[in-house]
ZAMARGU-4260 file (C-alpha; in steps of 0.2 Angstrom, whole numbers, plus 5000, padded with zeros to 4 digits):
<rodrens>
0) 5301/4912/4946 | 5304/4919/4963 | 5298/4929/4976 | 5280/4930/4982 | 5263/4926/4975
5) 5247/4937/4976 | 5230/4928/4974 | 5217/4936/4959 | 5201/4929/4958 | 5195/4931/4939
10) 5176/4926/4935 | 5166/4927/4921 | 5155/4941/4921 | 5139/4942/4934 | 5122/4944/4926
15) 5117/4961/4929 | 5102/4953/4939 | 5111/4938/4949 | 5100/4927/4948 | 5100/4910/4956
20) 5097/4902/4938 | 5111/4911/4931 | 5121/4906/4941 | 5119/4886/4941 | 5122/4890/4922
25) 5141/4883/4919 | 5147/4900/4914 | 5147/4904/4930 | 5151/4888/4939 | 5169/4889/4939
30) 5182/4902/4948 | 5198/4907/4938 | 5212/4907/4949 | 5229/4914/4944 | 5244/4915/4955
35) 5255/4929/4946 | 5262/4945/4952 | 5257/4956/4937 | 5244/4971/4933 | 5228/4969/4934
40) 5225/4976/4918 | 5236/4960/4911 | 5218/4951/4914 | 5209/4949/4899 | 5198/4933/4906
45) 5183/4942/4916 | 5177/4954/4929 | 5193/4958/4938 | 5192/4956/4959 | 5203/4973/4963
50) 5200/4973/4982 | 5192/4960/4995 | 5187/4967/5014 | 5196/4951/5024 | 5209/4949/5012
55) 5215/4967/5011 | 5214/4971/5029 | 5228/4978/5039 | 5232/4980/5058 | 5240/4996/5066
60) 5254/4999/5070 | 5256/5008/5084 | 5240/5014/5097 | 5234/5027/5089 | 5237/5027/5072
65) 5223/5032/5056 | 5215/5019/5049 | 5222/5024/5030 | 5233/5015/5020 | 5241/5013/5004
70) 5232/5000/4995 | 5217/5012/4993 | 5208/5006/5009 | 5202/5016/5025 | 5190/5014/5039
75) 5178/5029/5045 | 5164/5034/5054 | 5151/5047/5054 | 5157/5057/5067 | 5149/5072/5073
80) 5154/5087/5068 | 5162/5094/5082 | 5174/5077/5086 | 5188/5082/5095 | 5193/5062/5092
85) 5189/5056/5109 | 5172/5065/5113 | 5157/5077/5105 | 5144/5086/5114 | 5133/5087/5099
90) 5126/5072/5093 | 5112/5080/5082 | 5125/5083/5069 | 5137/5069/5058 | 5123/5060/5044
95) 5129/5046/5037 | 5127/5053/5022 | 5135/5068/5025 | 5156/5063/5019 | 5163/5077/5026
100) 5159/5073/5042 | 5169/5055/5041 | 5184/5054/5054 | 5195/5039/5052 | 5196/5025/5066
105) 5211/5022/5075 | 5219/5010/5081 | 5218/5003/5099 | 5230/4989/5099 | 5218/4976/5094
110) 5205/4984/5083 | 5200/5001/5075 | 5190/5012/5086 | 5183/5029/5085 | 5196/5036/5099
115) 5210/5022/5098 | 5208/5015/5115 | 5200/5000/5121 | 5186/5007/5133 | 5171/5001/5126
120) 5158/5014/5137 | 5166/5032/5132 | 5167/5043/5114 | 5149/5045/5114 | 5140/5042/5103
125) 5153/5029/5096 | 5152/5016/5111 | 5158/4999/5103 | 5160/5005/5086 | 5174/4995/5079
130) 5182/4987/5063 | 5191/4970/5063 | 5197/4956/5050 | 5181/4949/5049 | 5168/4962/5054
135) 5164/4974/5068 | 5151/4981/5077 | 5142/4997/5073 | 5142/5013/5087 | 5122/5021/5094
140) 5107/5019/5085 | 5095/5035/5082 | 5087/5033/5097 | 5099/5032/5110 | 5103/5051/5114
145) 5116/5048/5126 | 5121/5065/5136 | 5121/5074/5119 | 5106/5071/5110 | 5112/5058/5096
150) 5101/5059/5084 | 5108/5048/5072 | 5114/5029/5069 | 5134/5028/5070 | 5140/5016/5056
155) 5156/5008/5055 | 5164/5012/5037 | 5175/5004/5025 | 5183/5011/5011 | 5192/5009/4995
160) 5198/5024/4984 | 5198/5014/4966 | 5212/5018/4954 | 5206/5014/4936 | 5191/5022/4928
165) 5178/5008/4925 | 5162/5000/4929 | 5162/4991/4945 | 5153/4980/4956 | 5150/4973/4974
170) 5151/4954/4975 | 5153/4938/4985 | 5147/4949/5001 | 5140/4944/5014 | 5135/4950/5030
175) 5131/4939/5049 | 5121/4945/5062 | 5130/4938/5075 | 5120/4941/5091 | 5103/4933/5094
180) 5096/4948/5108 | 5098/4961/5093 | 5086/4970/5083 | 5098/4967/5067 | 5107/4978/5058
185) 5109/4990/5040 | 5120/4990/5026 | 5123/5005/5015 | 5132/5007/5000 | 5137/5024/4992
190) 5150/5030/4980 | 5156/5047/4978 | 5144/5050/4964 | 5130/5045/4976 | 5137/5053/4994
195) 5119/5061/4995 | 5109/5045/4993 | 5114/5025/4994 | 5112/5016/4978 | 5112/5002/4989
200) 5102/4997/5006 | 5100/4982/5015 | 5089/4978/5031 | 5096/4962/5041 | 5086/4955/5055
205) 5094/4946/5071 | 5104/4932/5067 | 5102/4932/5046 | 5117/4930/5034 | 5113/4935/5016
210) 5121/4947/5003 | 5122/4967/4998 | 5130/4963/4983 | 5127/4982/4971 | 5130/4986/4955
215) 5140/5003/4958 | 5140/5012/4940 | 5154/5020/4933 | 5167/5028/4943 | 5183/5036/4940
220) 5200/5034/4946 | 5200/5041/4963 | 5183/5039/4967 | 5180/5031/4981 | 5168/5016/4986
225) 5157/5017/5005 | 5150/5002/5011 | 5144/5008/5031 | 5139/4993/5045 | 5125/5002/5054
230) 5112/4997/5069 | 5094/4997/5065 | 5085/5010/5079 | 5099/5004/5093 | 5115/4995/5095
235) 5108/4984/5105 | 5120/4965/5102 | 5124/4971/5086 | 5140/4961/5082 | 5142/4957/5064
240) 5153/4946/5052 | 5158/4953/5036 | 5166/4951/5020 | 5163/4958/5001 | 5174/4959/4984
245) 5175/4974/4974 | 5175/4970/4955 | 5180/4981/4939 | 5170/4974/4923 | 5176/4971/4910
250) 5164/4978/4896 | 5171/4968/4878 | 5152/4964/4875 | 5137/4971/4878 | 5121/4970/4874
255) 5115/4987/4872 | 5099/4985/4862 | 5085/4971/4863 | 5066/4969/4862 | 5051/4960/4857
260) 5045/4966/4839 | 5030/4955/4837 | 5019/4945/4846 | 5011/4931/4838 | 4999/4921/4851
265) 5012/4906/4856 | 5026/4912/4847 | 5035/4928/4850 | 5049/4938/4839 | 5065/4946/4847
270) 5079/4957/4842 | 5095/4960/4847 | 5110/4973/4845 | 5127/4970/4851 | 5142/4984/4854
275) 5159/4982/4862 | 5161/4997/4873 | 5181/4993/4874 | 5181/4987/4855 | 5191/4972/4860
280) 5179/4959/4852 | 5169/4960/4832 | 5159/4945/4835 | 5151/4934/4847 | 5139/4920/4849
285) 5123/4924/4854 | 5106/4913/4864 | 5092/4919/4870 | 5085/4911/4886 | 5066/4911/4891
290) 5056/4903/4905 | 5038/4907/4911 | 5037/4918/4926 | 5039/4907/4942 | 5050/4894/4936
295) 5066/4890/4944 | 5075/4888/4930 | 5075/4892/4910 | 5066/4882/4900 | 5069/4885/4883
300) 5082/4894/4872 | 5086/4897/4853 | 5104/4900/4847 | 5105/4914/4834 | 5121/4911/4830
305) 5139/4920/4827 | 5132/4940/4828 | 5143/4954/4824 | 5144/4970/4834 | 5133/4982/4827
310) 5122/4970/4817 | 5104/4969/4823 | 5099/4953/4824 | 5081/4943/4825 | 5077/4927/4832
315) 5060/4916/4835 | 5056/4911/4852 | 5042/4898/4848 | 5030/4885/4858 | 5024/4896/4871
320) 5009/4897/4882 | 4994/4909/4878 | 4992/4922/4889 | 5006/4920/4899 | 5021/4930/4908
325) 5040/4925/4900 | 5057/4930/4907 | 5068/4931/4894 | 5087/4937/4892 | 5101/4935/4881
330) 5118/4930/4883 | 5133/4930/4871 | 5152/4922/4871 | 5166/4924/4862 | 5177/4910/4864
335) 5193/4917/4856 | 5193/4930/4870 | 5186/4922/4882 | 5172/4936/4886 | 5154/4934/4890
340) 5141/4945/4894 | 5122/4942/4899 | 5108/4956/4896 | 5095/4961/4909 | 5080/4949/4914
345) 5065/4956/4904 | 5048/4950/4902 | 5034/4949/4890 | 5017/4940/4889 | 5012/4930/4876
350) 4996/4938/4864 | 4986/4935/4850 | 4975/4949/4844 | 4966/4938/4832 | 4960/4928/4851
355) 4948/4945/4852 | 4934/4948/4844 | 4932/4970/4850 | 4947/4981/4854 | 4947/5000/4854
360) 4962/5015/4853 | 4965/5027/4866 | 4976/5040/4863 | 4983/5051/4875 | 4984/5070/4868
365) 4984/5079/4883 | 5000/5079/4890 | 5009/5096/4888 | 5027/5091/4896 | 5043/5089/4887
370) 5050/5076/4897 | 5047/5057/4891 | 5038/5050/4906 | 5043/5033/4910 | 5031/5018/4914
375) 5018/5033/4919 | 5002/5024/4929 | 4989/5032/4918 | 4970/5031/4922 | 4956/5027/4909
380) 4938/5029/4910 | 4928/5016/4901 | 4910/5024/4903 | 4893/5012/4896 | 4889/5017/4879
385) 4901/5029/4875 | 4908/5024/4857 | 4902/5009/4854 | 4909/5002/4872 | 4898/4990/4884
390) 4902/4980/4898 | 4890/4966/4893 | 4901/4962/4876 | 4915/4956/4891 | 4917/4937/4894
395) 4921/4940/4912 | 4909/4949/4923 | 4923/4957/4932 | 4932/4961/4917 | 4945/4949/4917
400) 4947/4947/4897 | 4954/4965/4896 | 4972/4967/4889 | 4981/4983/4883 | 4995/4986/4872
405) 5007/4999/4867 | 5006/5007/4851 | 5016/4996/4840 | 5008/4982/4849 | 5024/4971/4855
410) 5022/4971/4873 | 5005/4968/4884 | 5005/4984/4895 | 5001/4980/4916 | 4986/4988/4921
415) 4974/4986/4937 | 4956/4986/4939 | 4953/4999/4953 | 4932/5000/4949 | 4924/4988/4937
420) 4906/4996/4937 | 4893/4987/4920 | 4879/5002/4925 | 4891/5016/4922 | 4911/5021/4922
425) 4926/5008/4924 | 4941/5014/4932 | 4957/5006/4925 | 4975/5012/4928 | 4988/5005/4914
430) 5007/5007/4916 | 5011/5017/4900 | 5031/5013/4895 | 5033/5028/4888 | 5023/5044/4889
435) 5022/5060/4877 | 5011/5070/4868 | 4998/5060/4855 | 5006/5042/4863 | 4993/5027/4858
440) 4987/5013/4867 | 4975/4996/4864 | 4963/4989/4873 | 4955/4973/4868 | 4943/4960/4876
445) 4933/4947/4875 | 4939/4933/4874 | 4932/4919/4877 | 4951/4910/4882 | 4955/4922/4893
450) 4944/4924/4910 | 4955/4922/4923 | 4963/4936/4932 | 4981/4942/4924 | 4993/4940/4940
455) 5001/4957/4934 | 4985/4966/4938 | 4986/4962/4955 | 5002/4959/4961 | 5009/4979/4960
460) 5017/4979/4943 | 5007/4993/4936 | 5017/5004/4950 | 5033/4998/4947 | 5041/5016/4943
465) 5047/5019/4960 | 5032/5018/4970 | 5032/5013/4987 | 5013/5015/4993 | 5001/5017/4983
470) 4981/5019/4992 | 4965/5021/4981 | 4954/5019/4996 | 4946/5007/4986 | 4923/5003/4994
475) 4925/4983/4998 | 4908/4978/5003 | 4905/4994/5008 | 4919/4997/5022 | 4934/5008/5017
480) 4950/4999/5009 | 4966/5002/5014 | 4976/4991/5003 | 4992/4997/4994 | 4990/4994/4978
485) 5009/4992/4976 | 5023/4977/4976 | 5027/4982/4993 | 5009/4979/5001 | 5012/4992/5016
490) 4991/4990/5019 | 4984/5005/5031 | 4979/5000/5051 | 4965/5009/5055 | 4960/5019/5072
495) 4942/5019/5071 | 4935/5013/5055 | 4938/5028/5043 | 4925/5028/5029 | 4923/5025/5011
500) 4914/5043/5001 | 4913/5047/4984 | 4930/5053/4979 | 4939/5062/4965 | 4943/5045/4955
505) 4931/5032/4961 | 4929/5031/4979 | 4940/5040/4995 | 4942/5040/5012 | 4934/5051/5025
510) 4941/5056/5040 | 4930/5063/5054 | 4941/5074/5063 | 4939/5068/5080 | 4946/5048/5080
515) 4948/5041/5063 | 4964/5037/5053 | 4977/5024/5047 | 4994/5020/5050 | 5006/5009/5040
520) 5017/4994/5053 | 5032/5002/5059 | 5041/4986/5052 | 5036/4989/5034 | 5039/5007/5034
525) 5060/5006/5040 | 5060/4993/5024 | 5052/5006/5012 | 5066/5015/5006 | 5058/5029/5007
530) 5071/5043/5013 | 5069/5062/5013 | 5083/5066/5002 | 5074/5060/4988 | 5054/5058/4989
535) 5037/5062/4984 | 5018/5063/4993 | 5003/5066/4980 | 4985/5065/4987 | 4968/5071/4981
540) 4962/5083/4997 | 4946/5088/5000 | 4943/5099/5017 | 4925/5096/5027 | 4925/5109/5038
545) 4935/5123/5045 | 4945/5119/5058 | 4952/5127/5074 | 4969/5119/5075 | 4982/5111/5065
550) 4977/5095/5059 | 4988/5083/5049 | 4982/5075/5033 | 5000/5064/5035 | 5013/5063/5045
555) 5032/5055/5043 | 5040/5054/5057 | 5060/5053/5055 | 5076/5049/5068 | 5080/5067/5067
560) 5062/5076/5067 | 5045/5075/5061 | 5040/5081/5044 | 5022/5085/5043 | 5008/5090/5030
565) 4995/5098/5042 | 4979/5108/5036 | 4977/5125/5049 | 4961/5131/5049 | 4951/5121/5036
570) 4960/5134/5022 | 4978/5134/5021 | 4987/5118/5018 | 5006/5119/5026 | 5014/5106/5016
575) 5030/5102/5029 | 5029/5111/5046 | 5048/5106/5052 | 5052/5109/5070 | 5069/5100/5076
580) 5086/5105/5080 | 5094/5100/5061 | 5086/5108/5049 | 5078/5121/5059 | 5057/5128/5058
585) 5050/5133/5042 | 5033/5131/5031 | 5030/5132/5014 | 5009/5132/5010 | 4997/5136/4998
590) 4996/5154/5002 | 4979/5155/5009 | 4972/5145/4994 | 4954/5138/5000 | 4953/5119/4999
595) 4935/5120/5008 | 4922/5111/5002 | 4932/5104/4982 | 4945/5093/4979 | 4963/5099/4976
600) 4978/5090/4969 | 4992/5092/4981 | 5010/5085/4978 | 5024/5088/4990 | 5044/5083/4983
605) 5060/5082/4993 | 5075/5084/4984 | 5092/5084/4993 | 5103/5085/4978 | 5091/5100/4971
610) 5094/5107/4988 | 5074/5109/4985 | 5056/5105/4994 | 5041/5110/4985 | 5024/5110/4986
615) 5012/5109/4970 | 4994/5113/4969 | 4984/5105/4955 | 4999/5103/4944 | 5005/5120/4947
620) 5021/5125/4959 | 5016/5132/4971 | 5030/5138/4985 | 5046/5129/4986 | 5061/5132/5000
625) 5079/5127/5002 | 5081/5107/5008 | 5094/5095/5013 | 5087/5084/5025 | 5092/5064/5024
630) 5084/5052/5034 | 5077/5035/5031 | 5055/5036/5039 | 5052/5024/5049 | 5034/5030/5053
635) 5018/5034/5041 | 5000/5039/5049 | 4986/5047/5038 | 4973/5059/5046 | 4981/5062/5062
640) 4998/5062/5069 | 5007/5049/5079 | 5022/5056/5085 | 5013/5074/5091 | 4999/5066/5095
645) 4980/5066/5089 | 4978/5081/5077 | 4964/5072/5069 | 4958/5080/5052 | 4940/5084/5046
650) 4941/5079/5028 | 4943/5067/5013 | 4957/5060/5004 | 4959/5051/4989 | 4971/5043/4978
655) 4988/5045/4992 | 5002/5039/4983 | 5023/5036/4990 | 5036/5039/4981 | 5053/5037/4981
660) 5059/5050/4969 | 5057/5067/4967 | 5042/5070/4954 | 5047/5080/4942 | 5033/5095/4938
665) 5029/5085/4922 | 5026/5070/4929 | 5014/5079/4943 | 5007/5091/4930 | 5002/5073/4920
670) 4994/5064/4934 | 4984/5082/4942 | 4977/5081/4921 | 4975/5063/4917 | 4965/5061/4933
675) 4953/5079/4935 | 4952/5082/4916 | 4951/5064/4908 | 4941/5066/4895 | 4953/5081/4887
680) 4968/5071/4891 | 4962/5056/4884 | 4953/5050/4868 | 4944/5035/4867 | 4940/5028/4850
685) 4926/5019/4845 | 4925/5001/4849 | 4926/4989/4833 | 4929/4972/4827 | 4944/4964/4826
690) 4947/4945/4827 | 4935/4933/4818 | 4942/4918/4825 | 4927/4914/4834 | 4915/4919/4821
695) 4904/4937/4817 | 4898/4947/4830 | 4879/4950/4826 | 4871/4967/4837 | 4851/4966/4837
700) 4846/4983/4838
</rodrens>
């Protein structure tokens, strides 16, 4: 054979989680190199490689020329709107998420450019944006106006227009910050089903090299795949290396269905469903891997043998640990062609009902919505001598022993303690996997085996469901808390000691209206993912007294503007007063609605692909207005305002939570009636005996 040879790489295909112990597993320690010039389609042994960044990169041809070229690559920019290709004199407009506003580079002899020559100083606000074989370097930061007001960070754009319909993924990436004077810099990954929102985003500080590999869904021939190189605030010695792989997958085996079906104190029970989405394979071989949460490596596994598509399948994970967190996944082969396929990391943790002696039901029949709300944070009251339930039949003072379950009880449900209180009510939130109408939950305790504090009640698992803050303003020793209850531990600062008051559940904060408030670290809030095109702010408010001016219970501030929930006059709560040169002024409020002196449920949402903001009052929408905002905040103060400037507030707050979704009006409706109208959205059974492993439970009356 004759003539020239192009390079695949074939793999095996990547764990949906890549994860350092997968891949030290010898599926995935070789690479498959073939050296024939045939369609890609031809490949039968893996994920497929359809495009790399180095390898596929071309030079110009003459000064000048658009950076678009036949193998399905381009390089862009987010130019502003009125680029005449060499200058603009409006830099408040070009988002990065906004497509239509790309303009492809050009080249300047050496390297693409924004305006294809080799000036680095002129095409405001693109000074030093380029593209080369190995990297580039992005254009101005948000904050660097220039002479036309730029209001937004210029990223440098790489593209590739994919020509089979499939699944695909971003691998073997890697990005260098090459410079050490710079502040880092900011990957984003979009698709053309996601051009209003990243499904990837990746922070890099000053001289760091690590990944952005993204799973990127299913996209259609045509679709296209954006990966943009931006600064972080300014472009300040922002040099970068890059590189990345584009993948299709190949989808013989999945495994679509898998779950715990009985727990059994040290031993566990699984099931698993196979399926071929392409219907190329019948049968495979299956293993389930475990290990306990925190291990570097798996541990244990069990081989359940030659499965067959379609067939569900059970399999005993045995000699565990009591009381203790297990990942678990599954992985199948089938050797004749060469596919394999891993599932998801879940976990589980290992229970033995028989270990407790009480345990009561709570049923949730309150909840009117007909959406099926996913790993819902719901609140219980346990209150002294209601049905049976005291806290003295705990083992641990602090309530340690407690452990909930869902209603088949296979899987120990996350919960945190936010008030353990023996002389009256405890407040317990547990993360509910799925929420409708008449759902049941288990609590059980004491136990004399388990007293030490479960890591998953404390380390933000209960506010997994796309929480990014979550405050309860918790009384520690009686001083005001300002810890985050979530994952991502974004604790408030204080200005002047705000203080702890009764509040709608448990305790609150009060602000005094002249000093007091907290602000979250700059550098924790620009690594929130939190972004206006698709957010959330729910708080309990509760107004002092009436006020003069317009004080703010929050504030976001934004590169392009400030967006603001403010209270005017002690009365009317203006959800987002928006005054910048983007999206205009407007207000959207409670209509007068008097917030004096009682506790309201106020939710705000953004929702750039509903084209909609909204402001909900105790469950009920309240005013809405058109939206399309985009912009990741990279500033969060509560009870006054940082970027305007004092607007201190007169009043309480409780139970202020961040989201990065918009709440949908069922999910809002459930929280406003979980938490003001427990005892009609819940039910809580009667305590009784359960386990006798320890012996009978005698009660002197």
């Amino acid at each position: 054979m004759t003539g020239y040879f192009h390079i695949y790489k074939i793999i095996k295909p990547v764990p949906s989680f890549w994860s350092k112990e997968r891949d030290s597993l010898k599926y995935l320690a070789a690479w498959f190199i073939f050296s024939l010039l045939i369609p890609l389609q031809a490949f039968a042994n893996g994920d497929i490689r359809v495009a790399d960044f180095r390898d596929n990169y071309q030079n110009g041809t003459n000064v000048g020329m658009l950076a678009t070229f036949t193998n399905g690559w381009s390089y862009l920019w987010n130019a502003p709107s009125d680029w005449t290709g060499t200058a603009s004199t409006n830099g408040l407009t070009g988002p990065v998420d906004s497509v239509a506003d790309y303009e492809l580079l050009k080249w300047d002899g050496s390297k693409w450019t924004a305006d294809g020559d080799t000036d680095n100083n002129n095409g405001v606000p693109a000074n030093y944006l380029q593209i080369t074989s190995t990297g580039g370097h992005p254009g101005r930061g948000y904050s660097q106006k220039e002479s036309i007001n730029n209001d937004h960070d210029r990223y440098c754009i790489s593209a590739f227009q994919v020509s089979t319909s499939g699944y695909y993924f971003i691998h073997d990436s890697f990005l260098n910050t090459v410079d050490t004077p710079g502040n880092g810099n900011e990957v984003l990954v979009y698709t053309s089903n996601t051009s209003s929102n990243p499904i990837g985003r990746f922070i890099f500080a000053a001289i760091t090299n690590s990944s952005f590999n993204t799973k990127l869904g299913y996209l259609n021939a045509g679709d296209k795949i954006y990966v943009a190189a931006g600064p972080s605030v300014t472009d300040g010695s922002d040099s970068y290396s890059l590189d990345y792989s584009i993948y299709l997958e190949r989808r013989g085996i999945e495994l679509s269905s898998y779950r715990i079906t009985e727990l059994a104190g040290t031993n566990v029970k699984a099931a698993v469903t196979l399926s071929s989405p392409d219907g190329t394979v019948t049968n495979a071989y299956v293993t389930v891997y475990w290990k306990a949460v925190g291990e570097a490596g798996w541990s244990g596994s069990s081989n359940l043998g030659n499965v067959g598509i379609g067939t569900l399948t059970n399999v005993n994970i045995n000699g565990l640990a009591r009381d203790t967190t297990y990942n678990y996944a599954f992985y199948a082969e089938n050797t004749l062609t060469n596919v394999d396929a891993w599932s998801a990391t879940r976990c589980f943790t290992t229970f033995d009902p028989l270990d407790f002696t009480l345990r009561r039901p709570v049923k949730v029949h309150g909840y009117t919505g007909t959406e099926q709300l996913t790993n819902f944070p719901a609140l219980l009251i346990f209150n002294e001598g209601y049905e049976r339930f005291l806290h003295r039949d705990f083992i641990s003072e602090t309530g340690n022993d407690l452990r909930f379950l869902n209603s088949d009880q296979t899987e120990v449900l996350n919960h945190e303690i936010e008030l353990w209180n023996t002389n009256g009510a405890s407040y317990i939130w547990v993360q509910i996997p799925v929420l409708t109408n008449n759902t049941t939950i288990w609590a059980y305790w004491r136990n004399t085996n388990m007293v030490a504090t479960p890591v998953y009640t404390t380390n933000g698992s209960t506010w997994s469901a796309n929480y990014a803050a979550v405050w309860h303003f918790k009384q520690n020793a009686g001083d005001e808390d300002l810890s985050d209850s979530s994952a991502r531990g974004m604790g408030g600062i204080p200005t002047n000691n705000p203080s702890s008051v009764a509040g709608r559940v448990a305790y609150g904060v009060d602000f005094n209206g002249t000093d007091s408030g907290f602000y979250v670290d700059y550098s924790q809030v620009r690594t929130s993912d939190v972004n206006f095109a698709n957010a959330s702010v729910t708080w309990w408010a509760n107004t002092d007294l009436t006020q003069p001016e317009s004080d703010n219970w929050w504030e976001m501030s934004v590169p392009n503007g400030e967006y603001v929930s403010e209270i005017t006059n002690g009365f009317s709560c203006n959800l987002l007063d928006i005054n910048n040169e983007i999206y205009g002024a407007f207000e959207i409020n409670t209509n007068g609605l008097n917030l004096l002196g009682s506790w309201h449920f106020l939710a705000a949402t953004m929702s750039k692909a509903d084209n909609a903001v909204k402001l909900y009052v105790n469950g009920v929408l309240q005013e809405s207005n058109t939206w399309s905002a985009a912009a990741w905040i990279d500033r969060f103060s509560v009870g006054f305002a940082q970027q305007r400037t004092g607007r201190y507030i007169d009043a309480s707050m409780d139970e202020l939570r961040l989201s990065t979704v918009a709440r949908s009006v069922d999910w809002i409706n459930a929280c406003y009636k979980n938490q003001a109208l427990n005892s009609t959205f819940c039910t809580y059974g009667p305590v009784e005996a359960y386990g006798w492993r320890f012996g009978t439970i005698i009660t002197v009356k």
